[in-house]
C-alpha positions in Angstrom: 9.1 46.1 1.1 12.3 44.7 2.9 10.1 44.2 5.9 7.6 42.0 3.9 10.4 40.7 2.1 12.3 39.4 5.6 8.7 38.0 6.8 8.6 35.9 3.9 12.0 34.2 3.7 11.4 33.8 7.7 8.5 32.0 6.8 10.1 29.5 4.5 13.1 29.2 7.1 10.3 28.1 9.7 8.6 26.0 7.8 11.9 24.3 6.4 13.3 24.1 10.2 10.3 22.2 11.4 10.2 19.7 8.3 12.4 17.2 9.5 9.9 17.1 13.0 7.2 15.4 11.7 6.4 12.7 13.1 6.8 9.4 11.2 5.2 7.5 8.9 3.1 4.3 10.1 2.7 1.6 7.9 -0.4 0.2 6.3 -0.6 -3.1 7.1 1.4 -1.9 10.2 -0.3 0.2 12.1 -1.4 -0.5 15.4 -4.6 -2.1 14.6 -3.3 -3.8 12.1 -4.8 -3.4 8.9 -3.9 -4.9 5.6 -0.3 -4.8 4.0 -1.5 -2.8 1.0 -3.5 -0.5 3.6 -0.7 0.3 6.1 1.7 1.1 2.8 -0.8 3.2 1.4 -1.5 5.0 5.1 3.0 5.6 4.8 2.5 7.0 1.0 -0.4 9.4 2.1 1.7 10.7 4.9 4.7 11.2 2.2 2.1 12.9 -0.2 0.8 15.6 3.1 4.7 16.7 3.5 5.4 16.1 -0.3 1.9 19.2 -0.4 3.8 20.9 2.0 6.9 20.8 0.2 4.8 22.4 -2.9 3.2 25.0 -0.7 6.4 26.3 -0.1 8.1 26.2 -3.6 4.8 28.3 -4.6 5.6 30.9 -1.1 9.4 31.0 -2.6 8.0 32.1 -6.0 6.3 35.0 -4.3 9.2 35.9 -2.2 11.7 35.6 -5.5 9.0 38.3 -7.3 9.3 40.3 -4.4 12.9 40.5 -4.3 12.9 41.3 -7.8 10.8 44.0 -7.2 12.8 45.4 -4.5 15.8 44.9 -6.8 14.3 47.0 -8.9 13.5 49.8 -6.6 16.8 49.6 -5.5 18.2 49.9 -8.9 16.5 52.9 -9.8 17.4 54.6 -6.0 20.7 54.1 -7.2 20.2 55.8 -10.4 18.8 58.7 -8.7 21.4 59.0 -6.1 24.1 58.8 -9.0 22.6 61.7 -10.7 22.4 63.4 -7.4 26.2 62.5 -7.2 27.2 63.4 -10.0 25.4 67.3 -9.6 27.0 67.3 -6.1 30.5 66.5 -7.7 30.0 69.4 -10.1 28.8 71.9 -7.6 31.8 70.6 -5.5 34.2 71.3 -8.6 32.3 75.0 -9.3 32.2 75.9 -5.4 34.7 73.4 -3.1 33.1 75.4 -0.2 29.8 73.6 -1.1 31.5 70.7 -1.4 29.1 68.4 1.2 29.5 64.8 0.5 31.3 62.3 2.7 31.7 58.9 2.3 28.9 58.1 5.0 26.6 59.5 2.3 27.7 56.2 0.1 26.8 54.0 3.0 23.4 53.3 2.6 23.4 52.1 -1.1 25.8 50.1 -0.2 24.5 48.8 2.7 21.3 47.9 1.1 22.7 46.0 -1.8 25.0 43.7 0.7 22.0 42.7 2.5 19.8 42.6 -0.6 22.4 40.3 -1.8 22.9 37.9 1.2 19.2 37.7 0.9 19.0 36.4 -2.8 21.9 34.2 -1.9 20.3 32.7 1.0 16.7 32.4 -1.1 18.9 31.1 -3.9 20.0 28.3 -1.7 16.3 27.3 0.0 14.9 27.3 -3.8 17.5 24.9 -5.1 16.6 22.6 -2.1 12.8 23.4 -2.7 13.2 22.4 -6.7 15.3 19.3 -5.4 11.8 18.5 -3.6 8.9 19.6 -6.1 10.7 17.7 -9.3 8.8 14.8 -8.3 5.8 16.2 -8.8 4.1 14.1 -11.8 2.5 16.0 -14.5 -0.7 14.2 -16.4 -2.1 15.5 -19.7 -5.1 17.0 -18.4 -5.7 19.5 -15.7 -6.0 17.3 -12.9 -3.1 16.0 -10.5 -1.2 12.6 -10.2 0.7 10.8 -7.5 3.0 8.3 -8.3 3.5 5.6 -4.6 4.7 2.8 -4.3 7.8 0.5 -2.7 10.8 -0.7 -3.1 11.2 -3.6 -1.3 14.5 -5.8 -0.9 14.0 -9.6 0.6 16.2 -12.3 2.1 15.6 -15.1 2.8 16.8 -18.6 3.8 14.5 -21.9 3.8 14.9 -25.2 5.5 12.4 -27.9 4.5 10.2 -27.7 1.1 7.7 -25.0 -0.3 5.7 -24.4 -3.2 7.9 -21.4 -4.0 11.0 -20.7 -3.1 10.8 -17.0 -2.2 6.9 -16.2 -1.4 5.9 -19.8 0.3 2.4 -20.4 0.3 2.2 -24.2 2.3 5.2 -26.5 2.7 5.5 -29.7 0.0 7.8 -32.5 1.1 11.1 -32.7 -0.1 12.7 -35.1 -2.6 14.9 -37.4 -1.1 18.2 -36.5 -3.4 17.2 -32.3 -2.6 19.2 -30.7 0.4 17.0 -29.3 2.9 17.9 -25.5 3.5 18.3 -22.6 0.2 18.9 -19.0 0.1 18.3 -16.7 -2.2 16.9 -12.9 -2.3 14.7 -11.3 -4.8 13.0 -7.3 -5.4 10.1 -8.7 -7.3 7.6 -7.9 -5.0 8.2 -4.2 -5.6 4.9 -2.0 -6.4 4.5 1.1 -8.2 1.2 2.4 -8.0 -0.2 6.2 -9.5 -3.0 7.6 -8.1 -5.4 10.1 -10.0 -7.5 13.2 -9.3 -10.4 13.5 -11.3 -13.4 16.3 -11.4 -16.2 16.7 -8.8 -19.2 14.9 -10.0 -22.9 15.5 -8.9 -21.2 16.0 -5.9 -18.7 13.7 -5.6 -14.9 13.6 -5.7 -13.4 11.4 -8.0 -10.2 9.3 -7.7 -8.4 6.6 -9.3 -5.7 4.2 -8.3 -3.4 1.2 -10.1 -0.9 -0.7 -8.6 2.0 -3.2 -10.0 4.3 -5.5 -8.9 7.1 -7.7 -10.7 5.1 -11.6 -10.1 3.9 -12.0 -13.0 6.4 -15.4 -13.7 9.9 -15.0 -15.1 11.0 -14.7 -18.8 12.5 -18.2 -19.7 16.2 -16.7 -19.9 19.4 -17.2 -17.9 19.2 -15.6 -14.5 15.6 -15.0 -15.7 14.7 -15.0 -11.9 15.8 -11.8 -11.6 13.5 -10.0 -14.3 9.7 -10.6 -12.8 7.2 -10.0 -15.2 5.1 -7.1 -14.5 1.4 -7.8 -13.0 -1.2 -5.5 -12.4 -2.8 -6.2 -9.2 -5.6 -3.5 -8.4 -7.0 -0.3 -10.3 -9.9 0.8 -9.3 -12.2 3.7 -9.6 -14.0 5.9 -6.8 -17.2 8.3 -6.2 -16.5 9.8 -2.7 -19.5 11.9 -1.2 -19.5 12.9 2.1 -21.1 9.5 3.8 -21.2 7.3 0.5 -18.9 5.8 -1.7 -19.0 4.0 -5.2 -15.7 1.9 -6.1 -15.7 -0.2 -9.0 -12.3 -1.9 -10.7 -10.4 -4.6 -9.6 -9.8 -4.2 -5.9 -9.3 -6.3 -2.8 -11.7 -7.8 -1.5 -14.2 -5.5 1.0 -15.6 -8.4 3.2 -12.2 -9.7 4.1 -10.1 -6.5 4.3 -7.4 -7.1 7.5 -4.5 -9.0 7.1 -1.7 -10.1 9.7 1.6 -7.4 9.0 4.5 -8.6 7.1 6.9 -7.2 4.4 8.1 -10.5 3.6 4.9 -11.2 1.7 3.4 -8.2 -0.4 2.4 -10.4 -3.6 0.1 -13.0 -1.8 -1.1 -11.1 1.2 0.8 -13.1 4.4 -1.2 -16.7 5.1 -3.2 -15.9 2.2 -4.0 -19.7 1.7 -3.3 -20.6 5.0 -6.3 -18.5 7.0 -6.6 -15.1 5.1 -9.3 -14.5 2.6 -7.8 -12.8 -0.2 -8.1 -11.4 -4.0 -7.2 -9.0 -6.2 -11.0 -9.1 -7.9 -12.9 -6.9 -10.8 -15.9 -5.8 -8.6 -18.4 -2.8 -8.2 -19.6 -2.1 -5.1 -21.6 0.8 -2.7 -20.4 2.1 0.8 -22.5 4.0 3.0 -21.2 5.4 6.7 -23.7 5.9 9.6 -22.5 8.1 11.9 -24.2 7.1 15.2 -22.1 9.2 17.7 -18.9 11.9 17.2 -16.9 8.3 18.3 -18.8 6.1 16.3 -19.4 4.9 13.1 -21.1 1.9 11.0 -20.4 0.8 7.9 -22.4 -0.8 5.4 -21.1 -2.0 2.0 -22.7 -4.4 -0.4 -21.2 -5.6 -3.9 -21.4 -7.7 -6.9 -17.2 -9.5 -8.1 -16.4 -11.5 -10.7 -17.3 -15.0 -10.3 -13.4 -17.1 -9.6 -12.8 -20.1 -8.2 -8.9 -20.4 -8.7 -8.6 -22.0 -11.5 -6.0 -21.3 -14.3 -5.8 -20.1 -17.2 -6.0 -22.3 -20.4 -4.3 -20.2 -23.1 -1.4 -17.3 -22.9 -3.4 -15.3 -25.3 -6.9 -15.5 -24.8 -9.4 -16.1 -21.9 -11.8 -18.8 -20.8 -14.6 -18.5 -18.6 -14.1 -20.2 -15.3 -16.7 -22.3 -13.4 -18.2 -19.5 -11.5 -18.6 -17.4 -14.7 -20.6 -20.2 -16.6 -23.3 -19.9 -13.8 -24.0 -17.0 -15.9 -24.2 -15.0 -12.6 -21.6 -12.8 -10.4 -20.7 -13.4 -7.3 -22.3 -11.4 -4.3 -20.9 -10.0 -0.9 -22.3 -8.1 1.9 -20.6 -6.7 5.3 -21.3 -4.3 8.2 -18.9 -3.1 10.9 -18.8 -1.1 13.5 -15.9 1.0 14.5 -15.0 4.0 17.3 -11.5 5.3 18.1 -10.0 4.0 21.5 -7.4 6.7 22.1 -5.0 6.4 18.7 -5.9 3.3 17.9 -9.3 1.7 16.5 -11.8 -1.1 18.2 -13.9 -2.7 15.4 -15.9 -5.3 14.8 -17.3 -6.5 11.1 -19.5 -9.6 10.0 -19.5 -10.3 6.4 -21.1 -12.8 3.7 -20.0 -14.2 0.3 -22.4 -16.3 -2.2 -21.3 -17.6 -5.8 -22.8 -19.8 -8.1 -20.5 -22.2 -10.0 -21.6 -24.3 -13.1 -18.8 -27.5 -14.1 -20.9 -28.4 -17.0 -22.5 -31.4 -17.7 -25.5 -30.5 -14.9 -22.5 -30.5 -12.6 -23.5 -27.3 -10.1 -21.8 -26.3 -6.6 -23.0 -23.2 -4.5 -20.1 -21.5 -3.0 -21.0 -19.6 0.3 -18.8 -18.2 3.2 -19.5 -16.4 6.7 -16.2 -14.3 7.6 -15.9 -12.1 11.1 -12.7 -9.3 11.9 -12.0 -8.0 14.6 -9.5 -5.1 15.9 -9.2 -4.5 19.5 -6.7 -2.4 21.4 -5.6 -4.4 24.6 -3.5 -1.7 26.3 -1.8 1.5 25.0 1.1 0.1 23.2 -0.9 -3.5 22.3 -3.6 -4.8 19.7 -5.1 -7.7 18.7 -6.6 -8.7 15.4 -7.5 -11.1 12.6 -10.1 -13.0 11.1 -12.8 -15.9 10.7 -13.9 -17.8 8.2 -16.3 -20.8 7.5 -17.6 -21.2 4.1 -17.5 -24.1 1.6 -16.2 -24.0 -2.6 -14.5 -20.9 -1.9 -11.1 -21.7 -3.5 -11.4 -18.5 -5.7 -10.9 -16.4 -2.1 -7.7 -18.3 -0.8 -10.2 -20.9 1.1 -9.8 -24.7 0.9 -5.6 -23.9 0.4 -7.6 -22.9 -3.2 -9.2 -25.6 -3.7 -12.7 -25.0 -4.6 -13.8 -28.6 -5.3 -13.4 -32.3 -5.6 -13.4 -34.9 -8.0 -14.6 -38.2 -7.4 -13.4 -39.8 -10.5 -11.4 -38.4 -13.6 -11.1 -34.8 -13.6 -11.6 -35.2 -17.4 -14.2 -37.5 -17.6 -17.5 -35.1 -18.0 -19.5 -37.2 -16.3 -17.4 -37.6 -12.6 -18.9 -36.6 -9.6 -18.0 -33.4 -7.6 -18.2 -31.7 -4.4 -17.9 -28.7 -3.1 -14.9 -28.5 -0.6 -15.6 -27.0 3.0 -13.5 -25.0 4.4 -13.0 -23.2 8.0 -10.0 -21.3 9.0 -8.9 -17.5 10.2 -5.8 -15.8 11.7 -5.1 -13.7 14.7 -2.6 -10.9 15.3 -0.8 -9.7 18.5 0.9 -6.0 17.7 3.5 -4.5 20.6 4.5 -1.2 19.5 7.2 -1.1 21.2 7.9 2.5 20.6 7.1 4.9 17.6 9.4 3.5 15.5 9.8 -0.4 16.5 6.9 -3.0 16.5 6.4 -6.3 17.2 4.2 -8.6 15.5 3.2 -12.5 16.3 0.6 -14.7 14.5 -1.0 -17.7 14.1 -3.4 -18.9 11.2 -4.8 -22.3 10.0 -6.7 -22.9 6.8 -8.4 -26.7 7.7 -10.7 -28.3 4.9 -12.9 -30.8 6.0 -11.3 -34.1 5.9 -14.8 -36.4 5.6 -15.6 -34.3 2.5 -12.1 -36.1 0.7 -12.1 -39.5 2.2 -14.4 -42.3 0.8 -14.6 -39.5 -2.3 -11.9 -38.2 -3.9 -8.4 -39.7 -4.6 -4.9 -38.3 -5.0 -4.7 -39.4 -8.5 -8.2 -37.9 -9.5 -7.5 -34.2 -8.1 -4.6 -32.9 -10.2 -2.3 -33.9 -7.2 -2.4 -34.1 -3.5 -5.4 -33.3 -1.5 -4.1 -30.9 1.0 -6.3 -31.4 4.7 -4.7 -28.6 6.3 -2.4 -25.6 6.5 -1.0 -24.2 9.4 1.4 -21.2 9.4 2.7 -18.7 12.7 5.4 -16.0 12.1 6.9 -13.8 14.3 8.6 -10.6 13.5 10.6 -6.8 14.3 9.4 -4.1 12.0 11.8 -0.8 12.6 11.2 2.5 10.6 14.2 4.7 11.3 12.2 7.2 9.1 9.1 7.5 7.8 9.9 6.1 4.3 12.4 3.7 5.2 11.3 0.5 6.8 14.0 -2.5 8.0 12.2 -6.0 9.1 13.3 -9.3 9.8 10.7 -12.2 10.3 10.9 -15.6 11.2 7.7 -17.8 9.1 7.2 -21.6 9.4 4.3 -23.7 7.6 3.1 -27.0 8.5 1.1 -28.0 5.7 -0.7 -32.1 6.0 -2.1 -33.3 3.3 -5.0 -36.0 3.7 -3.5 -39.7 2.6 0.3 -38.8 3.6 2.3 -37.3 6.8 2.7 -33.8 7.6 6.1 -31.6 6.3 7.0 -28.6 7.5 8.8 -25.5 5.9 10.9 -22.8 7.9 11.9 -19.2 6.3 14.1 -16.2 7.7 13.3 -13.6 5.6 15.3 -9.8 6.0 13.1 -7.2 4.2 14.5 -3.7 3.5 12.1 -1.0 1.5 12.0 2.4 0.6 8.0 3.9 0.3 8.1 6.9 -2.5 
């Protein structure tokens, strides 16, 4: 029993010892082959969740060892009961016959002995299950049977601007300043926070099920003194999952599948970085099928196809109840379609995908537009420590994605007047991505990206005055920054950002950020 005992408690002290020596996290949108912000944060939390399973293992292996020990502290306890007996008829032989008298204090060694190491044992098992309850209390409980995670960020930003924005703390393109407006602002703001709880549901036909929803705080701002500093909550994604062993059904509101890289920042979380400025984006209700050929050990292609709710970007009319936009008058959904191909290149990834989007959009009065895009990624591993990435888009009416700086169409007369002509906006744009991981811990990350709408589709058309305000031509944006993760759920960044945004019937203004990002993955 002590033998078992001491090979259990050695266990736990090896385990425990090598804890702190695994390696770090890598991010999710910044990994070397840099994948998309939500996806490197999510790649971080699953790392946290494999040591937080560890951490669970163990607390169950201390349980054993603790009923052990009680065990043996029970055997001891009745040894001692016998040998007091046996004490006790020695003492009164000893008393009846001091002749026979045979017991030395040696004899009261063992018992002793026992019980001191017994109790340094419990002590030090006392001490490793305090730490190991420190560790399994965030363990969520659900009301049924199956388990939960809860992930997500805590994310600090920064930031100082010189020149005008759209938004003050998550830019999107640059707007000129007013004359009377000073030209630099600071300010700093943890509303692009997320907290996000993943699910574990039952195997079906075969099939592991999973759910996932995510929040953040950019949902607008309660109209309230300092009300800046108490962002609404917003639900960006929850979506649902059938995972068999090459196929996989996801429906809920997710990002989008044909467009899934984006460039790696944590100074924008709530609009993936240059998402109107050269990176597709959305947060969309959609339901779509994967299916993975393996072709080789190395290599794999992916096939997924999907139907998403048909948005073009335009707002909402009423706080309290929903109206359809144009896309969902066609009375159709939206359809998308990509294959890639993918095969590891030492630790990093070389793919290649080609994807295609097609939406219908009805603006009443026989007023129709076909959206359509043709979008290309790309991840290649240059040298060891160096990738390059990004994406390519050319499509036209595809404001609803981040295309067109969201614009999807164009009036030629007066937006309100039922009977103006439109047109369809066309668009062509992308980003690209230059990772240095400098070593395991620090990276460095530079990239361009242009969103460029097609100038001869405005002129001779559309006016200022008939489009709801300028008619943006193009939007240009290049950042440059030094992620550092002195532990795996800790991440420190600094970036430098600049837009030069020009719209089509006045000069170009440009917009410069610094933005210091400080987080904490859970």
């Amino acid at each position: 029993m002590k033998i078992l005992l001491t090979l259990r408690l050695a266990t736990t002290l090896v385990c425990l010892s090598a804890f702190p020596l695994f390696p770090p996290l890598t991010a999710a949108q910044s990994s070397s082959s840099a994948p998309s912000q939500d996806a490197a944060i999510r790649e971080l939390q699953d790392q946290v969740r494999e040591l937080r399973s560890l951490v669970e293992q163990m607390h169950s292996e201390n349980v054993e060892s603790r009923a052990e020990m009680e065990r043996l502290r029970q055997d001891l306890q009745a040894t001692r009961t016998l040998l007091e007996q046996h004490s006790e008829n020695t003492n009164e032989a000893s008393s009846a016959n001091p002749s026979a008298a045979t017991t030395t204090p040696s004899q009261n060694l063992p018992p002793s002995s026992i019980e001191e190491r017994v109790q340094k044992l419990e002590d030090s098992s006392s001490l490793m299950s305090s730490k190991l309850d420190e560790q399994y209390q965030t363990k969520v409980e659900t009301a049924s049977k199956y388990r939960a995670r809860l992930h997500g960020i805590i994310l600090m930003n920064a930031f100082r601007n010189v020149g005008g924005a759209n938004n003050l703390d998550l830019p999107d393109y640059s707007e000129p300043l007013p004359s009377f407006f000073p030209t630099a602002n600071v300010g700093g703001t943890l509303r692009q926070s997320q907290i996000g709880l993943e699910l574990f549901g039952p195997t079906v036909l075969g099939a592991k099920t999973s759910g996932d929803i995510q929040f953040d705080f950019t949902g607008g701002f309660p109209s309230t003194g300092n009300g800046v500093n108490f962002g609404i909550l917003r639900l960006q994604t929850a979506s649902l999952r059938f995972d068999w062993e090459h196929t996989s059904i996801v429906g809920g509101q997710d990002s989008l599948f044909f467009s899934p890289l984006s460039p790696t920042s944590f100074a924008s979380l709530a609009t993936p970085t240059f998402g109107f400025a050269g990176n597709l984006w959305g947060w969309t209700p959609q339901l779509r099928i994967e299916h993975r050929f393996s072709i080789s050990d190395r290599q794999t292609i992916n096939v997924q196809a999907g139907v998403l709710d048909n948005l073009n970007w335009e707002p909402n009319y009423s706080a309290y109840t929903r109206t359809p936009q144009a896309g969902e008058l066609s009375g159709q959904p939206a359809y998308a379609l990509r294959t890639s191909w993918s095969r590891p290149v030492g630790e990093h990834p070389l793919s290649f995908g080609v994807a295609g989007y097609y939406g219908r959009q009805n603006w009443l009065w026989g007023r129709f537009t076909d959206a359509w895009a043709g979008m290309a990624d790309w991840q290649i591993p240059l040298l060891p420590h160096l990738a390059l990435s990004g994406e390519f888009y050319r499509g036209r009416g595809i404001g609803g994605l981040g295309g067109g700086i969201g614009t999807s169409i164009l009036f030629g007369g007066d937006p309100h007047y039922p009977f103006s002509p439109i047109r369809g906006l066309d668009s062509i744009g992308g980003w690209t991505q230059l990772k240095l991981q400098l070593t395991p811990k620090v990276e460095l990350n530079g990239t361009f990206a242009e969103d460029n709408p097609f100038a001869n589709d405005v002129r001779g058309f559309a006016l200022d005055q008939n489009n709801f305000g300028p008619i943006l031509g193009r939007n240009r944006g290049a950042l440059g920054n030094v992620v550092f993760r002195p532990r795996s759920d800790l991440i420190l960044s600094a970036e430098l950002r600049r837009y030069r945004t020009f719209p089509i019937y006045s000069s170009s203004s440009t917009m410069n950020q610094v933005n210091l990002s400080m987080g904490i993955l859970f």
